[in-house]
C-alpha positions in Angstrom: 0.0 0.0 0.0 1.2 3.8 -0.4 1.1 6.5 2.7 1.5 10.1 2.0 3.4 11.1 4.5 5.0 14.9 4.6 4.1 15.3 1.1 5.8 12.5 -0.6 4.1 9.0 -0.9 5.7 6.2 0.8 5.5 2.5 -0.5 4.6 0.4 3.0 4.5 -3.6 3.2 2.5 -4.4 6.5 -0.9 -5.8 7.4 -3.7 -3.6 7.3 -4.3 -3.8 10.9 -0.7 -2.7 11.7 -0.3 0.5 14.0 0.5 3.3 12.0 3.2 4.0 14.7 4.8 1.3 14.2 5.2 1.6 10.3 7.1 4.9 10.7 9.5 3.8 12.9 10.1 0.6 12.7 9.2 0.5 8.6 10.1 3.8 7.6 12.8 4.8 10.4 10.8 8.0 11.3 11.4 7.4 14.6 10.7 11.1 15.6 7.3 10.0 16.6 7.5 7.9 20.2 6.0 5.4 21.5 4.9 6.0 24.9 1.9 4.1 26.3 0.3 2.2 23.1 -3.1 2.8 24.5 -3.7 6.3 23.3 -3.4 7.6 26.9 0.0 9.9 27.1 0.0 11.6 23.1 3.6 10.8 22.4 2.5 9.3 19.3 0.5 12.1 18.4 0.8 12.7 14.1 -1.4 14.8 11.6 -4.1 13.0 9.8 -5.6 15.4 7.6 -5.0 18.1 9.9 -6.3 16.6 12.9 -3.9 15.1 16.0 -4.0 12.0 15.9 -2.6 9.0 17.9 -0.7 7.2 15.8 -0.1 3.7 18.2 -4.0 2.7 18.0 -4.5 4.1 14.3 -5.0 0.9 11.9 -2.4 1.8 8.7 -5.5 1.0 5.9 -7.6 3.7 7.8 -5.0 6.6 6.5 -4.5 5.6 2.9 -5.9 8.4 1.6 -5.2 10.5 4.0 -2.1 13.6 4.1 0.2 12.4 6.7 2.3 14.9 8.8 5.1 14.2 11.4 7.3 15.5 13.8 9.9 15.3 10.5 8.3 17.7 9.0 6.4 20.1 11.3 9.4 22.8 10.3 8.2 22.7 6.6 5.0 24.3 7.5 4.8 27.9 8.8 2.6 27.3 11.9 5.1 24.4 13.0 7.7 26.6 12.6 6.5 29.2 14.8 5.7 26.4 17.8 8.9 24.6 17.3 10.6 28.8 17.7 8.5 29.4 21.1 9.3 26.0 22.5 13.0 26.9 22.1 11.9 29.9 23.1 10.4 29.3 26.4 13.0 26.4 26.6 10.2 23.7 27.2 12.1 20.5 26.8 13.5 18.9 29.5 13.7 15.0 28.3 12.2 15.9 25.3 10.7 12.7 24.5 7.3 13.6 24.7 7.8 16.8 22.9 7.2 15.9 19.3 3.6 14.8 20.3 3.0 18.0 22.1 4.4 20.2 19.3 2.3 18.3 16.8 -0.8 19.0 19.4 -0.2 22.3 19.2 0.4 23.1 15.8 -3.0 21.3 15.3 -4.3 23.6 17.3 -2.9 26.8 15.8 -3.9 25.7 12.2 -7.3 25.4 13.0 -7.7 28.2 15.3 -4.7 30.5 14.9 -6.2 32.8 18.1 -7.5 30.0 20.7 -8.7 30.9 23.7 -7.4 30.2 27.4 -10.4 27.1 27.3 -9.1 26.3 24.0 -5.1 25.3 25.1 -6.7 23.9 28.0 -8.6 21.1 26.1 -6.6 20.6 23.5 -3.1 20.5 25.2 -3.4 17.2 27.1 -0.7 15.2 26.5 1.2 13.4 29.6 4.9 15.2 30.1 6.6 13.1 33.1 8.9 15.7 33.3 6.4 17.8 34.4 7.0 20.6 31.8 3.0 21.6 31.8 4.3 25.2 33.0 6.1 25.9 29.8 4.2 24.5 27.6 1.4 26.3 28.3 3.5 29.4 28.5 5.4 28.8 25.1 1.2 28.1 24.1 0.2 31.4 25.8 2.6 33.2 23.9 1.5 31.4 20.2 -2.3 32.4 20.9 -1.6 36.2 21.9 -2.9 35.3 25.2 -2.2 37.9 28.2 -0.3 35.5 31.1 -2.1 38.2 33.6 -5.3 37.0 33.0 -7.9 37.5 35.4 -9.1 34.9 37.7 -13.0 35.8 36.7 -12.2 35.0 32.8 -10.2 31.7 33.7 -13.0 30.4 36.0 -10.1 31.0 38.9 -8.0 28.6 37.6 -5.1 29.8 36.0 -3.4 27.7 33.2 -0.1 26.9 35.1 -2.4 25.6 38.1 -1.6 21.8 37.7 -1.7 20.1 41.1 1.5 18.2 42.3 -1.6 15.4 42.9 -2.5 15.0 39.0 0.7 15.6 37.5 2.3 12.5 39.9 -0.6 10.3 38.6 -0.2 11.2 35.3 3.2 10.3 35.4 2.3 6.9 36.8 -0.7 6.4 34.4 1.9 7.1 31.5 4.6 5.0 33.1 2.4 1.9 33.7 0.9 2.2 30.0 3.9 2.0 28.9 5.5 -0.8 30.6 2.3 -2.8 29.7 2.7 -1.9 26.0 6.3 -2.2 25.4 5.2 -5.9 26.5 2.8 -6.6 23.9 4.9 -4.4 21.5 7.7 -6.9 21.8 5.5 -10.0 21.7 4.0 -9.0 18.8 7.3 -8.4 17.1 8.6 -11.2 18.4 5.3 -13.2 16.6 5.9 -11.4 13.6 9.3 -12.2 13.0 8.1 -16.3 14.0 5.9 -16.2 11.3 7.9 -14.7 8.3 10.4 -17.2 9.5 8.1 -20.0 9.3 7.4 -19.0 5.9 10.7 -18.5 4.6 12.6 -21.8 6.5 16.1 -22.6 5.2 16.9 -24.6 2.7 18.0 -27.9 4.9 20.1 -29.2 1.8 22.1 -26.2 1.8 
């Protein structure tokens, strides 16, 4: 089957049922796009599928044949990425980094559909898991991107003010994020381990070699 993916379209052998995740990286070696949880929970697989975020870990390959593909390869390429990737660095959001590329994309999904989002806006669609804890400067670096005044009033934020995570959900976050992911790295490596059985089993070596 072909992808198109960042413009170009991409020849791809794997079963229709196959994890679109797992056909960039492990297919294509576009291994900007992690793998964090494989349950859709945490966002670090996060892609464009026609413009929409998208986890990539639970998205069947065949259901984005005919669909424009963007990754964290490409985010650069288009002028709203740009300007997120520019206020990360900006407001130096990183600190692992490895959930990053799924929060950029988030964001830039964001921006190209609404390029002046509200406070409620960033709230609901920024909600990837960060176990570093980076939620301050992300929403920051996002504050900045939407034009929004940081001094908001507590009366047009409902009292809560973006950067008013509680130590309470951050810490279960991270261990909602961290046991996803040790559960699908599991089944991640059983089912690679099952697919590389059965192309074995139908390749076997010549025994009079």
């Amino acid at each position: 089957m072909q992808l198109r993916i960042n413009g170009e379209l991409r020849e791809v052998d794997a079963d229709g049922d196959t994890p679109l995740l797992w056909v960039l990286r492990d297919d294509l070696g576009m291994t900007g796009t992690k793998y964090g949880c494989g349950l859709a929970q945490c966002g670090a697989c996060s892609v464009m599928v026609d413009g929409t975020v998208t986890r990539s870990c639970v998205t069947p390959v065949d259901s984005v044949v005919d669909s424009a593909i963007t990754t964290i390869e490409a985010i650069e390429q288009d002028e709203t990425g740009k300007q997120v990737v520019e206020a990360w660095v900006r407001h130096q959001v990183p600190q692992c980094g490895y959930c990053q590329s799924g929060q950029v994309m988030a964001a830039t999904a964001l921006l190209k559909e609404n390029s002046a989002p509200s406070l409620d806006d960033v709230r609901d669609a920024m909600v990837n898991l960060c176990r570093c804890g980076t939620y301050n400067a992300i929403h920051a670096a996002m504050l900045d991107l939407a034009g929004i005044d940081d001094t908001v009033n507590e009366a047009d934020s409902g009292g809560v003010l973006i950067s008013d995570y509680s130590t309470t959900a951050i810490v279960a976050g991270a261990a909602v994020a961290g046991g996803a992911a040790v559960a699908g790295a599991a089944l991640y490596q059983r089912s690679k381990k099952a697919k590389t059985a059965s192309q074995q089993d139908s390749h076997p070596e010549d025994e009079s070699a």
